[in-house]
C-alpha positions in Angstrom: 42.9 -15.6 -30.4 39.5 -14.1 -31.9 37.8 -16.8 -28.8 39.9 -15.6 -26.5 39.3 -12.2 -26.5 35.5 -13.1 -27.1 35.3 -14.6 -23.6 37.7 -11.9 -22.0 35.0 -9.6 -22.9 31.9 -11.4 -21.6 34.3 -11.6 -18.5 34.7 -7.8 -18.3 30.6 -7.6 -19.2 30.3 -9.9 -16.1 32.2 -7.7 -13.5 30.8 -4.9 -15.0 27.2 -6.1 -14.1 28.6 -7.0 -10.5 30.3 -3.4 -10.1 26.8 -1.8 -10.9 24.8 -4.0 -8.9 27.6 -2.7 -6.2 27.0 1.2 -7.3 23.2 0.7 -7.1 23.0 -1.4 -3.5 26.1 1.2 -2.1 24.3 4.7 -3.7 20.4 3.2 -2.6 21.8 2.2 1.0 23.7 5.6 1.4 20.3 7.4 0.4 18.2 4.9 3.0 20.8 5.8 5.7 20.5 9.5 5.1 16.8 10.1 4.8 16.1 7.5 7.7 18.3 7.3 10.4 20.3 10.6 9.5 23.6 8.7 9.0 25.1 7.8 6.2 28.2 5.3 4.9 30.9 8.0 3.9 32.9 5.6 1.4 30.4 4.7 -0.5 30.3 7.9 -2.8 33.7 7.6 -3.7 33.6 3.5 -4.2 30.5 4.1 -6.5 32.5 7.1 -8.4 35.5 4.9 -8.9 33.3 1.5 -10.6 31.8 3.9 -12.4 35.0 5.2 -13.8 36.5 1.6 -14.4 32.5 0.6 -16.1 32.6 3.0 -18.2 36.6 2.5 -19.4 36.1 -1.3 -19.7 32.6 -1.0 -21.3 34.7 1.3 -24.0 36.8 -1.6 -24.8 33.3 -4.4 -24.9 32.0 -1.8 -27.3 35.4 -1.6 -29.5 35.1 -5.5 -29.7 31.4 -5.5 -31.0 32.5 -1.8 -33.4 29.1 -0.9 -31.3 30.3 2.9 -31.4 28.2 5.7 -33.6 29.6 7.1 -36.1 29.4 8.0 -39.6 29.8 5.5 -42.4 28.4 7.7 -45.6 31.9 7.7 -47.0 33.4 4.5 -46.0 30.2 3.0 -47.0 30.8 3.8 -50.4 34.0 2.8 -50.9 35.4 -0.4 -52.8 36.9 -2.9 -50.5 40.0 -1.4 -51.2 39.3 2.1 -49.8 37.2 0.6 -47.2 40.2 -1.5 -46.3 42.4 1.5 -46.6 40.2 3.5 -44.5 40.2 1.2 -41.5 44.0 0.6 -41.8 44.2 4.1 -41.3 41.5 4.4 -38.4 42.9 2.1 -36.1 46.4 3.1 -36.8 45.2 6.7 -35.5 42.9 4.9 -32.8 46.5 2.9 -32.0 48.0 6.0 -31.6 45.7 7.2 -29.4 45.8 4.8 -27.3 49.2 5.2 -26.5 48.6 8.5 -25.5 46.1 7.9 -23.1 48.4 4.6 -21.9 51.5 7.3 -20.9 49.1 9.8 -19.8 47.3 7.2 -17.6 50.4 5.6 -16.6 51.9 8.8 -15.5 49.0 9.6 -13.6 48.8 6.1 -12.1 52.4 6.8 -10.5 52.2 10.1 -9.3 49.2 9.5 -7.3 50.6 5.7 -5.8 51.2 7.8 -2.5 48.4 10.1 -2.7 45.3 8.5 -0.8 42.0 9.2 -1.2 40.2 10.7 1.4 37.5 8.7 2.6 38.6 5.7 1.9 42.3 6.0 2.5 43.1 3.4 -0.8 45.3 5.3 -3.4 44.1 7.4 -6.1 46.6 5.1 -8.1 43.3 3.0 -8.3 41.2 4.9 -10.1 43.9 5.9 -13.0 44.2 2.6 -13.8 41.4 2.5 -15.7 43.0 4.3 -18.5 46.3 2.2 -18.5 43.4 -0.7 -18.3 41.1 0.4 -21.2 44.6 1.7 -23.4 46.3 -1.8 -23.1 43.1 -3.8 -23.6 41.4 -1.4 -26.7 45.1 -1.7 -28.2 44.8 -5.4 -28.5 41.3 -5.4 -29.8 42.8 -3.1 -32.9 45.7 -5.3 -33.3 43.4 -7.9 -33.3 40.9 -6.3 -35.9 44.3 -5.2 -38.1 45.7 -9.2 -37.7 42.1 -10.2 -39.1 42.1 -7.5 -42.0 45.9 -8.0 -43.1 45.5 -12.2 -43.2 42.1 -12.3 -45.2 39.8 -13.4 -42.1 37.5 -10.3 -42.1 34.5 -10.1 -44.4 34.2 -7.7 -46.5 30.7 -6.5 -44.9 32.5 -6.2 -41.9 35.2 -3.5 -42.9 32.8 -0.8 -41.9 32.9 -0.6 -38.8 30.3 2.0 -37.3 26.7 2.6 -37.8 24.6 5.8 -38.5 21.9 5.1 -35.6 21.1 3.1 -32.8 18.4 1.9 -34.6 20.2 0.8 -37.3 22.9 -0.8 -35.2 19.9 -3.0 -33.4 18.3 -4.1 -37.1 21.9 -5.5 -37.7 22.1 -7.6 -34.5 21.7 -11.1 -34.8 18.2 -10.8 -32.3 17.3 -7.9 -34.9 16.9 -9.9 -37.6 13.6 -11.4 -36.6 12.3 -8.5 -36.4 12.8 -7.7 -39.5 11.5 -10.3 -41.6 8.1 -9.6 -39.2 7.5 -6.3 -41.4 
């Protein structure tokens, strides 16, 4: 399951490359058209607004599988395993919950506007709602995942803290960081 979801995410990484090389080549081209031959492609705006809406949703749910969000740790660090393991328990339940909120609020959204087009390029806002019922199903099997690894003894202890203080210490922890490291 663990290499399954693994390789769902490099997928979503992949498309996620492809949509921005899309938002870059439709934004640069719109600006080319504009400043050059006074013209411009009027759909591109609002394709660019929409993969950056479904880029930034899925790239939520590549970051929730590598716990690559801030945060603060200086109490959870602390903690025996026990509390840590309490903590986290209670953390995804809450992030489980939310979720679910965004999943019926997104949903709801994603019906209501099924007939409602959008105005350039005439393809229902439905589309770009989505996203949320897309990141709330996806981020909900990530924590069920991270609860199934917790609750039948296949997560480390060093990995039941789940966030990091900085950026900079997130990138010392990576597996490329470590070189870097043992240079100093």
């Amino acid at each position: 399951m663990v290499k399954l979801i693994d390789s769902f995410c490099r997928g979503v990484t992949n498309v996620m490359a492809v949509a921005l090389m899309i938002m870059v080549a439709l934004v640069f081209s719109n600006v080319v058209l504009r400043y050059v031959f006074n013209s411009s492609i009027t759909q591109s705006e609002e394709i660019s607004r929409w993969l950056f809406v479904w880029i930034t949703f899925m790239g939520c749910v590549v970051a929730l599988r590598e716990h690559a969000h801030l945060g603060t740790d200086a109490l959870v660090s602390r903690l025996p395993p026990v509390g840590k393991k309490i903590c986290l328990v209670l953390g995804h339940l809450t992030m489980l919950y939310v979720c679910y909120l965004v999943f019926r609020g997104a949903l709801e959204q994603t019906k209501i506007n099924m007939d409602s087009l959008a105005p350039s390029t005439q393809l229902p806002m439905s589309v770009l709602h989505a996203a949320g019922v897309a990141f709330s199903a996806c981020a909900c099997i990530v924590l069920l995942l991270d609860l199934w690894l917790l609750f039948t003894g296949h997560m480390k202890d060093a990995d039941l803290v789940m966030v990091q203080e900085s950026e900079d210490l997130a990138a010392l922890n990576r597996p490329h960081g470590d070189d870097l490291t043992k240079q100093h």
